[in-house]
C-alpha positions in Angstrom: -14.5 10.5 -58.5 -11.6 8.0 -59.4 -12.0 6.1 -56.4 -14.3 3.7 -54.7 -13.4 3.2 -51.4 -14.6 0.7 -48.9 -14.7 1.6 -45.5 -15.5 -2.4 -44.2 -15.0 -5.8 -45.9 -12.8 -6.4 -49.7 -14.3 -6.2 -53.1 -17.0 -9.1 -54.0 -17.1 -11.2 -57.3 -13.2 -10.6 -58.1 -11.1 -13.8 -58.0 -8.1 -11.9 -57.8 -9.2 -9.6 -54.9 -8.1 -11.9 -51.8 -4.7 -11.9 -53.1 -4.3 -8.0 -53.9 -5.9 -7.8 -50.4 -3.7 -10.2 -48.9 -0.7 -8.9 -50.5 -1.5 -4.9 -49.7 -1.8 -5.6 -45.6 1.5 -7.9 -45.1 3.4 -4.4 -44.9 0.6 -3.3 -42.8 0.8 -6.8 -40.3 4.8 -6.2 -40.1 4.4 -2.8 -39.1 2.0 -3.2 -36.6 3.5 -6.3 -35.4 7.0 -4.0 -34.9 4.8 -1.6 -33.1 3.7 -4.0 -31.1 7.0 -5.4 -29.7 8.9 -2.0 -29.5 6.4 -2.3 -26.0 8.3 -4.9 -24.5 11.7 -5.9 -23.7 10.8 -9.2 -23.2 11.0 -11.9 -25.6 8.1 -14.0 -23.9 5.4 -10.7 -24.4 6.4 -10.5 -27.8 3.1 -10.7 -30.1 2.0 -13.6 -32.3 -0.2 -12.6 -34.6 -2.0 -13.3 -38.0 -4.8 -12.1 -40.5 -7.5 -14.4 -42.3 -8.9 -11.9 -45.1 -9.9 -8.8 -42.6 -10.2 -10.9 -39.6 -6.7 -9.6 -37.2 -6.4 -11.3 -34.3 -3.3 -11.3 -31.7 -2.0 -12.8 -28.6 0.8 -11.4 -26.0 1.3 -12.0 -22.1 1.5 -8.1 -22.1 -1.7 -5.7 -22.2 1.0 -3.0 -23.4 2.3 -4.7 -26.4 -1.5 -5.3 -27.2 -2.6 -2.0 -26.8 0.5 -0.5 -29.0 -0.2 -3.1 -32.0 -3.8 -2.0 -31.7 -2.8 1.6 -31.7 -0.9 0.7 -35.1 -3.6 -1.0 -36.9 -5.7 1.6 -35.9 -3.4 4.6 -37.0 -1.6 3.1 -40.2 -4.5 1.2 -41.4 -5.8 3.7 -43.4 -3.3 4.4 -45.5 -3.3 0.5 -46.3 -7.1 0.7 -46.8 -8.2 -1.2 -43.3 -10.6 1.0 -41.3 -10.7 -1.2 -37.4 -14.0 -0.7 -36.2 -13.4 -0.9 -32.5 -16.8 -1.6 -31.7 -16.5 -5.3 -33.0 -13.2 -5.8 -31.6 -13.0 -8.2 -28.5 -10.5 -8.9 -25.8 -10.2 -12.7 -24.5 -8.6 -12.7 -21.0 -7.9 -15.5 -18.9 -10.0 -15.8 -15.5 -6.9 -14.4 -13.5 -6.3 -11.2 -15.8 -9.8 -10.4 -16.6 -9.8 -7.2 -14.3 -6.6 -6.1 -15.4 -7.8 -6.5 -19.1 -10.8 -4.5 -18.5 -8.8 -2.0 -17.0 -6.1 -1.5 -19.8 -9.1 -1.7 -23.0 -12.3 -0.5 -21.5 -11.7 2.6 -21.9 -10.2 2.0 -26.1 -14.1 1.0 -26.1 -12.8 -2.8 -26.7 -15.5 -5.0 -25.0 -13.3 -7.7 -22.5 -14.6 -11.3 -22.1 -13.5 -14.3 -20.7 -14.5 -16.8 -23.9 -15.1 -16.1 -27.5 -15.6 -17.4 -30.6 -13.1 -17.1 -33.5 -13.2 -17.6 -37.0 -16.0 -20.4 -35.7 -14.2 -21.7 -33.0 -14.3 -21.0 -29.3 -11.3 -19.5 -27.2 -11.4 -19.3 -23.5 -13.6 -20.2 -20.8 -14.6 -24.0 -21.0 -17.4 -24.1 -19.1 -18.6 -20.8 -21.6 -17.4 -22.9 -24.5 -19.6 -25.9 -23.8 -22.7 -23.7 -23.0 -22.0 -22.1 -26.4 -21.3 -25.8 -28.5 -24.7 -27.1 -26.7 -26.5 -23.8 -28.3 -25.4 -24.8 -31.6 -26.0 -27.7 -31.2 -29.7 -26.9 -30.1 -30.1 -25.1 -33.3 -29.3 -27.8 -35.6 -31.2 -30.5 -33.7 -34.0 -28.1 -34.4 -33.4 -27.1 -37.7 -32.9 -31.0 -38.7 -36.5 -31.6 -37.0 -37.6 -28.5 -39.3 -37.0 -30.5 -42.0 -38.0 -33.9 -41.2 -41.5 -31.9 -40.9 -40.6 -31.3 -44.7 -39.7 -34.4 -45.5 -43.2 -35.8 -43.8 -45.7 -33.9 -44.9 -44.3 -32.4 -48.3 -40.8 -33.4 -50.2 -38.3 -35.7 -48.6 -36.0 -35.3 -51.5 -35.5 -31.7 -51.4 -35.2 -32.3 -47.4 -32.2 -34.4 -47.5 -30.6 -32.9 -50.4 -31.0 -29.4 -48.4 -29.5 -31.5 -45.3 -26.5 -33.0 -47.3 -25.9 -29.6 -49.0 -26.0 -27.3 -46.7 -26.5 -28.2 -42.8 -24.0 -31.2 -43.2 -21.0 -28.2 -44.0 -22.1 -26.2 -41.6 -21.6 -28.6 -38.8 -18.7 -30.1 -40.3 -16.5 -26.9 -40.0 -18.2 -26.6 -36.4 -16.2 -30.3 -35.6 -13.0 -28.9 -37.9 -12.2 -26.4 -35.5 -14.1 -27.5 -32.1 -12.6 -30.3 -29.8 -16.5 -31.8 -29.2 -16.9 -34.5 -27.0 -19.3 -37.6 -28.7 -21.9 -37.4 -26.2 -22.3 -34.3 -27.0 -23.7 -34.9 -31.0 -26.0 -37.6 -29.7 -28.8 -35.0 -29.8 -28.1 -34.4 -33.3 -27.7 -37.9 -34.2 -31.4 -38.8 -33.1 -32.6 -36.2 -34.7 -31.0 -37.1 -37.8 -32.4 -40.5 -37.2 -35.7 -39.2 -37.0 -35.5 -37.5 -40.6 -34.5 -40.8 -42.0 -37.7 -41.8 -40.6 -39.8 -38.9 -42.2 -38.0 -39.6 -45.4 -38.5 -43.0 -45.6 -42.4 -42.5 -44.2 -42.0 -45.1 -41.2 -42.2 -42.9 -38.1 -41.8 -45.9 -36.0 -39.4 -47.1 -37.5 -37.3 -49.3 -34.9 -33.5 -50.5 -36.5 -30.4 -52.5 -35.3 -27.2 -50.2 -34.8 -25.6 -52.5 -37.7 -28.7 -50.9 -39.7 -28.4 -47.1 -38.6 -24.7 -47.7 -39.2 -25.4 -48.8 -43.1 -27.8 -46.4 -43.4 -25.7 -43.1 -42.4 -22.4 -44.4 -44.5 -21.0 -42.4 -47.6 -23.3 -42.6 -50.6 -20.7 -44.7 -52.6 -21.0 -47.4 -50.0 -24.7 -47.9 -50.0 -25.8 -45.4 -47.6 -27.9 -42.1 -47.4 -24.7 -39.7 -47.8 -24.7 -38.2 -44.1 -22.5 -39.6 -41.7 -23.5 -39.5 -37.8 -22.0 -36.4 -36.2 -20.9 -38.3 -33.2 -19.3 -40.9 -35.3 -16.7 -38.5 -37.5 -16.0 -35.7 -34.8 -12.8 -36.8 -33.5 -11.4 -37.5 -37.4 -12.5 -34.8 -38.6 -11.0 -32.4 -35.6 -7.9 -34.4 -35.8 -7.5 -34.2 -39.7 -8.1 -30.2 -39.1 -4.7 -30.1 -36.5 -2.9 -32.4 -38.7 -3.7 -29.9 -41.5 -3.1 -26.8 -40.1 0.4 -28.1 -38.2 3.1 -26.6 -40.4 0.3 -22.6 -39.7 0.1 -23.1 -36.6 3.7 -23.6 -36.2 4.4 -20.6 -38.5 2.0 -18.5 -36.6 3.7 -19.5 -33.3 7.2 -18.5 -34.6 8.8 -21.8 -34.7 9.2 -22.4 -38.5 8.9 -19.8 -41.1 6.1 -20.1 -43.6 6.4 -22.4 -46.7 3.6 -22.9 -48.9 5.2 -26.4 -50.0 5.2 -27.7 -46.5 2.0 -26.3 -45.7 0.1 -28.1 -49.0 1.8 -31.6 -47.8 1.0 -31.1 -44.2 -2.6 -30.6 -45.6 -2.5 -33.7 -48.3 -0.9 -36.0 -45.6 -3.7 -35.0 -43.5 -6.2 -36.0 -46.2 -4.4 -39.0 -46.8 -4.7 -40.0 -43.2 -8.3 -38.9 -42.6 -9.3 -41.1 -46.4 -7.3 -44.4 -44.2 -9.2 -44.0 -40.8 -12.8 -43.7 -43.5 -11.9 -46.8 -45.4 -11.0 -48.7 -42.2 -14.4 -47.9 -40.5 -15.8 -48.9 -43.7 -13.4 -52.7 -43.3 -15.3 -52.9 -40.3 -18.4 -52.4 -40.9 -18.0 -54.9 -43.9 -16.7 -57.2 -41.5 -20.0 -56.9 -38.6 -22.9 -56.9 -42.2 -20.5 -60.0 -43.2 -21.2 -61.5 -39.8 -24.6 -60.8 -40.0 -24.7 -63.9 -42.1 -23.2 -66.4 -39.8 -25.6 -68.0 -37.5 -23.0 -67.8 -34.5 -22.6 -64.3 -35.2 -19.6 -63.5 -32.8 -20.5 -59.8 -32.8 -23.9 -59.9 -31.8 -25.2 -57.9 -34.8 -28.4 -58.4 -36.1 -30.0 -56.7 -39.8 -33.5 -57.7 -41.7 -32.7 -60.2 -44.3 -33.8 -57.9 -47.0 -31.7 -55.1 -46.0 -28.5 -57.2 -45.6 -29.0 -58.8 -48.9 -29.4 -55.2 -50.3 -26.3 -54.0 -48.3 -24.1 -57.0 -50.4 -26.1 -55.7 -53.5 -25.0 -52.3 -53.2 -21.0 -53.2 -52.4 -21.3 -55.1 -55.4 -21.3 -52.7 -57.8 -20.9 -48.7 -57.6 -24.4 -47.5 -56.7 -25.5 -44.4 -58.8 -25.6 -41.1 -57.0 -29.0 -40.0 -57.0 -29.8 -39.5 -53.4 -26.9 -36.5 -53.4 -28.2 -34.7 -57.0 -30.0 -31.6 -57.2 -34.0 -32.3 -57.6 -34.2 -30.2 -60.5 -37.2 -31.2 -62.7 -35.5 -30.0 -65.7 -32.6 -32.1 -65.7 -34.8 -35.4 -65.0 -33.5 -35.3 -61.7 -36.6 -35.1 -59.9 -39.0 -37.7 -57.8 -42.4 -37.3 -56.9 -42.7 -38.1 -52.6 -43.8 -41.2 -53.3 -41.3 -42.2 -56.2 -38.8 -41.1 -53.5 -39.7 -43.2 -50.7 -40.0 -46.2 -52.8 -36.5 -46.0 -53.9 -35.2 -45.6 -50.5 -37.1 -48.6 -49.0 -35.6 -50.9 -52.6 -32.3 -49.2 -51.5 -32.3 -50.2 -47.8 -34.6 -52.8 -47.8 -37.5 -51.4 -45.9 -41.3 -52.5 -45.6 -42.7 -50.5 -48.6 -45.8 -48.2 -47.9 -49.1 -49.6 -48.3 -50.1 -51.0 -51.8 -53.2 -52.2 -53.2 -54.5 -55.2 -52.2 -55.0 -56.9 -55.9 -53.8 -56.2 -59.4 -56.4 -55.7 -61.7 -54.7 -58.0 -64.1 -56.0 -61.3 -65.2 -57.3 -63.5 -62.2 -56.7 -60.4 -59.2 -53.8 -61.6 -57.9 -52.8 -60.3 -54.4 -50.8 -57.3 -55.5 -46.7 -57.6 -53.9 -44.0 -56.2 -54.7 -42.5 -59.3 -56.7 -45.8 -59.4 -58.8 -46.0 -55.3 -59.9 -42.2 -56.4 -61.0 -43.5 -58.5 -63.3 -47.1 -57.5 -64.3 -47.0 -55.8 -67.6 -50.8 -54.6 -67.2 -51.5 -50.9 -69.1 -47.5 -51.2 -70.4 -46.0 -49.6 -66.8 -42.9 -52.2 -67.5 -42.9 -51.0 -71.1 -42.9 -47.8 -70.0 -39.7 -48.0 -67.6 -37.9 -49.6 -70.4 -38.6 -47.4 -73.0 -37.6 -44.0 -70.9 -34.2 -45.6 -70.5 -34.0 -46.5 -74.4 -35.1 -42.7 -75.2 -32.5 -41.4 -73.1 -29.9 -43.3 -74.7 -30.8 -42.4 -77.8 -31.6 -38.5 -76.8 -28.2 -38.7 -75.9 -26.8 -40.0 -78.7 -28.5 -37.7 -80.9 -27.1 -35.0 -78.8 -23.5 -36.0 -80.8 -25.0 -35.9 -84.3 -25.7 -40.0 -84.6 -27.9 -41.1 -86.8 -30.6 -43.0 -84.0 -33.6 -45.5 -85.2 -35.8 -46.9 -82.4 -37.6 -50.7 -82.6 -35.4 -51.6 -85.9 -36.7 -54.8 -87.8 -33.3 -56.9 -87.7 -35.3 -60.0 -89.2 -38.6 -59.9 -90.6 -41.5 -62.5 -90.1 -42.5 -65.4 -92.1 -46.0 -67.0 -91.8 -45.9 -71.2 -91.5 -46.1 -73.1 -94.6 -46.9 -76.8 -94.7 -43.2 -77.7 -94.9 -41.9 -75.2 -92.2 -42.7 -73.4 -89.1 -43.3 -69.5 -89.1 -40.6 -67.6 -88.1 -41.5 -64.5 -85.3 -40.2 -61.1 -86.8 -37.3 -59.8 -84.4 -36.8 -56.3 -83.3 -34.3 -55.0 -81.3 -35.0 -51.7 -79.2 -32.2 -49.1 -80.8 -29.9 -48.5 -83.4 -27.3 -46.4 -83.6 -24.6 -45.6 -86.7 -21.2 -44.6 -86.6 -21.1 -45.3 -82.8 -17.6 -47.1 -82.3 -14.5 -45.4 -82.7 -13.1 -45.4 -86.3 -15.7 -46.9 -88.4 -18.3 -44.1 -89.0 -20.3 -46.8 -91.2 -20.4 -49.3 -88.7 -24.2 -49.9 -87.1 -24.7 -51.1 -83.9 -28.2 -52.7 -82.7 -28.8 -52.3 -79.1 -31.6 -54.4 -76.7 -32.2 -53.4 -73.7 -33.1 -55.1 -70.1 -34.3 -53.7 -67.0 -34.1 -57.0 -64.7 -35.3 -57.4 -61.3 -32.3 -58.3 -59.1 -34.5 -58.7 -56.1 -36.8 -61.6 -57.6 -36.2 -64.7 -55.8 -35.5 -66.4 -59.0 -32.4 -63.5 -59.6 -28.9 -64.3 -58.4 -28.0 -62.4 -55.3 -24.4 -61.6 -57.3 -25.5 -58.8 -59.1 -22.9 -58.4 -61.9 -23.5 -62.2 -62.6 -27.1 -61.5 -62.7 -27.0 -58.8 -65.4 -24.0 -60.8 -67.3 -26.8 -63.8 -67.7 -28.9 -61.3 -68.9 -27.1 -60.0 -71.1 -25.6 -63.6 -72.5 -29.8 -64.1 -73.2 -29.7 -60.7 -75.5 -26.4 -62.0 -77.1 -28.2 -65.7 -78.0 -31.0 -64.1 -79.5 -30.2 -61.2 -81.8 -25.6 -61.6 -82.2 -26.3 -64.0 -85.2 -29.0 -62.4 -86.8 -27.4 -58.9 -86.7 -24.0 -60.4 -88.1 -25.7 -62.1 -91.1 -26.4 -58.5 -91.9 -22.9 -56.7 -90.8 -24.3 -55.4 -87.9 -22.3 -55.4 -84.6 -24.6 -55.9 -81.5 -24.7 -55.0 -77.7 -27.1 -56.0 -75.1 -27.7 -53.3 -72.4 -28.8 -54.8 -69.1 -29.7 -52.8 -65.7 -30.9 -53.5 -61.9 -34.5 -52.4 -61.6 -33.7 -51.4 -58.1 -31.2 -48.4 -59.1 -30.3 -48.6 -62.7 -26.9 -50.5 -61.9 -25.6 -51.4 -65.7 -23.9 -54.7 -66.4 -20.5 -55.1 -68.1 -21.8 -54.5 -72.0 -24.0 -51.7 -70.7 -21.2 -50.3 -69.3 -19.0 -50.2 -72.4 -21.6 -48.7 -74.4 -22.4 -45.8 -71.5 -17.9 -45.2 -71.5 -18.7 -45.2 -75.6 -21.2 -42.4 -75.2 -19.3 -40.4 -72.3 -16.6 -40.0 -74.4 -18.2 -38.3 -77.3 -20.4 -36.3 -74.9 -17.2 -35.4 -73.3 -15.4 -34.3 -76.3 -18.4 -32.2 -78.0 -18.8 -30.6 -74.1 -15.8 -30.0 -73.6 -16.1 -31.9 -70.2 -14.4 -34.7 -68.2 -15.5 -38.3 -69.1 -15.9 -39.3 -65.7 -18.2 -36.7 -64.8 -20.3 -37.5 -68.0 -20.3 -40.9 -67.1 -21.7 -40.3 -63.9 -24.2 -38.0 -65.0 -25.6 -40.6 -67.2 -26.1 -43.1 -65.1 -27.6 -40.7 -62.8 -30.2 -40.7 -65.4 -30.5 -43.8 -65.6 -31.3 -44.5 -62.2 -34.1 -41.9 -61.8 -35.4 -43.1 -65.4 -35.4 -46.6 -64.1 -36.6 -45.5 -60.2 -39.8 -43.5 -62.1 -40.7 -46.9 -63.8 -40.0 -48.9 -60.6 -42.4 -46.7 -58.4 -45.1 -46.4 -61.6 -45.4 -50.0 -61.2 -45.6 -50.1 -57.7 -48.1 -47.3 -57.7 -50.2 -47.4 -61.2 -53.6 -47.6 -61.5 -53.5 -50.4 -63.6 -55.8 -49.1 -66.5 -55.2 -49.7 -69.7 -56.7 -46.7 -70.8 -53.9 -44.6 -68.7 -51.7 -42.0 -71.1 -48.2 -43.5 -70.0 -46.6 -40.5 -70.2 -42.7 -40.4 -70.6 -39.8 -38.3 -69.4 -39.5 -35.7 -71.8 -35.5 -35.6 -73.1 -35.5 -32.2 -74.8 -32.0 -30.6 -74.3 -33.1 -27.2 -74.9 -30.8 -25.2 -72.1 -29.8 -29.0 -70.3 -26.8 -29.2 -71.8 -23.6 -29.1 -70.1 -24.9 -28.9 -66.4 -24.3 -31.7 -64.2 -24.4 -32.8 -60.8 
């Protein structure tokens, strides 16, 4: 009773097991190894072998100094607590000695082949090995179309989250470690085509290779987040060999081990991979650039609307809300609908069907540009007040005192000798935000602006900067007549983008989120304007898709932080 002992596998849950593990079976590995080479006489038979966690696997010219290093493991292993099961263990011959391994390890109850797979990847027969890499294969494309069922009929958010998060790794490792030719993945890559389709709710939908190119590019750039399998295989094989150089040269008996060598074999291959990304990033810079010229020299073509979006997106950092989990309860969540909007703003697709006219003064024909812009039953109001909330959620979160609509000058009716003068509110204030004056107010306004109106500069960051000169001209004076300091906080209605000011309050508000959370600033940052962007996406898609009455509840997002703090993306 003062032992547990585990006849298969090493102990779950302890972080410090792998390394007790690894460290109780190296006198195990040399003495089986010794075993093993006390068969032969010759140097060339001698064994090259090597353990990851309780996989063993070996290699010799010689069936004999197999079978003795075998015998070893078997025997000794025990005592070091590794019980072989013999049933699982496989033999991998080459065509030529397959009968003569069958002979020497049939009878041990080892099962001989001539192909195998190993730790994920496949040793052996080639023609066996393709066979096997085309069943994979299979199964993915399948699984993918699974999904884009999912994403048609029921929730295309958790669809491509569940793609990013947990097929993408799985076929990732598959290209680390398997040599697979491109024309291989093309399966895959239609059917990863076809789920942007389902997500996006165009089934038809008909692109350019420029467009499927921008589409499946990293997040960060502007695109979905998954990368075409066909596209990455060879960089991503080649930053595994690069990688794994200085182990595999260990493992073959050329060098001996160092961990030094072995981390900056692996951060040089890194290093390399992160150079070949950003240059196929150049150049696909370089083909939407020439997407513009008239005499395109590459032949190129992209919908206007999507290319404008494309120079949008570089313009700025885009938020990552396509990658997040959709957890209701961290306002991380969209309804199918709210989704698919935000992808066709995004990528500048046809949106779904919307009504034909607004119910607003008149019945103008309902477009996109007009539901921007129509304030009818408050749905603007509505999208700019959940982003005000949130900001000041948050900044009650760190114990600031937090006022919403303040009066910064109050109305006066006309006399005969003078005009009236309009009462002016601002949308929040906040005291003791700025660092080192704990008195000090600040009054902050806020914008949502449409950088896809035709009236809107295409330059993003000068758009939101004009914006936020407007606020300044409107409300700086009047709060410094009465020592308040203001900021105007101005964001893309497409994704929640934030312009320079906005961004100095948001680093402002990371920082002393950071500091009571005990977290990095960066990843509070990002958080926040994760927050943002599905705050301002909601609004965006209630406009699009409102019914327009005035007697409609316009419910907000609820920002309660009851068991929401301190998780993040």
């Amino acid at each position: 009773g003062t032992h547990i002992l585990s006849c298969e596998g090493t102990t779950q849950g302890d972080p410090l097991a792998m390394f007790l593990y690894g460290m109780a079976t190296l006198p195990l590995l040399s003495l089986s190894r010794n075993a093993g080479n006390s068969a032969s006489h010759n140097p060339s038979e001698h064994l090259r072998d090597g353990a990851f966690a309780d996989d063993w696997n070996g290699s010799s010219p010689s069936c004999d100094t197999l079978l003795a290093w075998i015998d070893a493991v078997c025997k000794k292993g025990p005592d070091f607590g590794v019980n072989v099961n013999i049933q699982k263990t496989n033999c991998i011959a080459s065509p030529e000695r397959f009968e003569e391994a069958t002979r020497a390890f049939g009878d041990k109850g080892i099962s001989v082949s001539k192909g195998s797979v190993v730790l994920g990847g496949w040793i052996g027969d080639p023609t066996a090995g393709a066979a096997w890499r085309k069943q994979k294969i299979d199964a993915w494309v399948k699984r993918v179309g699974d999904l884009a069922a999912v994403a048609r009929d029921w929730d295309p958010q958790g669809a491509l989250y569940i793609t990013s998060r947990a097929l993408v790794s799985e076929w990732e490792y598959f290209l680390k470690v398997n040599e697979v030719p491109p024309d291989e993945l093309h399966a895959l890559d239609d059917a990863l085509r076809n789920l942007f389709r389902a997500l996006s709710g165009h089934p038809n939908l008909m692109l350019s290779d420029l467009e499927w190119d921008f589409i499946f590019s990293p997040e960060r750039d502007g695109g979905i987040g998954l990368l075409l399998p066909s596209k990455v295989a060879s960089s991503l094989f080649q930053r595994s060999l690069d990688g794994s150089s200085h182990l595999r040269a260990s493992l073959n008996g050329e060098v001996e081990f160092n961990g030094v060598s072995h981390r900056a074999a692996k951060r040089s291959a890194a290093s390399d991979f992160q150079h070949r990304a950003s240059l196929i990033q150049e150049s696909l810079d370089q083909r939407i650039a020439s997407a513009l010229v008239a005499d395109n020299p590459t032949g190129d073509t992209m919908r206007l609307q999507t290319l404008r979006n494309a120079q949008r997106l570089r313009q700025v950092t885009p938020p990552r809300w396509l990658s997040v989990s959709p957890i209701p309860r961290r306002g991380f969540r969209l309804s199918a609908q709210s989704f698919r909007d935000a992808l066709a703003g995004r990528f500048g697709l046809e949106l779904l069907p919307l009504r034909e006219k607004c119910t607003c003064a008149g019945a103008p024909p309902f477009t996109r540009a007009h539901a921007m812009s129509c304030n009818k039953a408050g749905y603007l109001t509505a999208r700019h007040n959940e982003v005000r909330n949130l900001i000041g959620a948050l900044a009650k979160e760190v114990t600031l005192e937090v006022a919403n609509d303040p009066v910064i000058r109050n109305g006066v009716a006309a006399t005969e000798d003078r005009p009236a003068i309009p009462e002016l509110k601002a949308d929040l204030l906040i005291q003791g935000f700025w660092e080192n004056d704990s008195e000090k107010v600040v009054c902050i306004d806020f914008c949502v602006h449409d950088t896809d109106a035709a009236s809107s500069s295409r330059e993003v960051r000068s758009a939101l900067s004009r914006k936020e000169a407007g606020k300044r001209l409107k409300y700086f004076l009047e709060c410094s007549k009465r020592g308040i300091s203001f900021s105007p906080f101005a964001l893309a209605a497409a994704e929640g983008s934030p312009g320079p000011a906005a961004m100095i309050i948001l680093n402002r508000l990371s920082k002393l989120l950071a500091a009571k959370w005990n977290r990095k600033v960066a990843s509070i940052r990002s958080w926040i304007q994760t927050r943002i962007a599905f705050a301002v996406m909601r609004g965006t898609s209630l406009c699009l898709r409102g019914s327009r009455q005035s007697w409609r509840k316009l419910g907000l997002y609820d920002y309660g932080w009851e068991g929401v703090r301190g998780q993040f993306l």
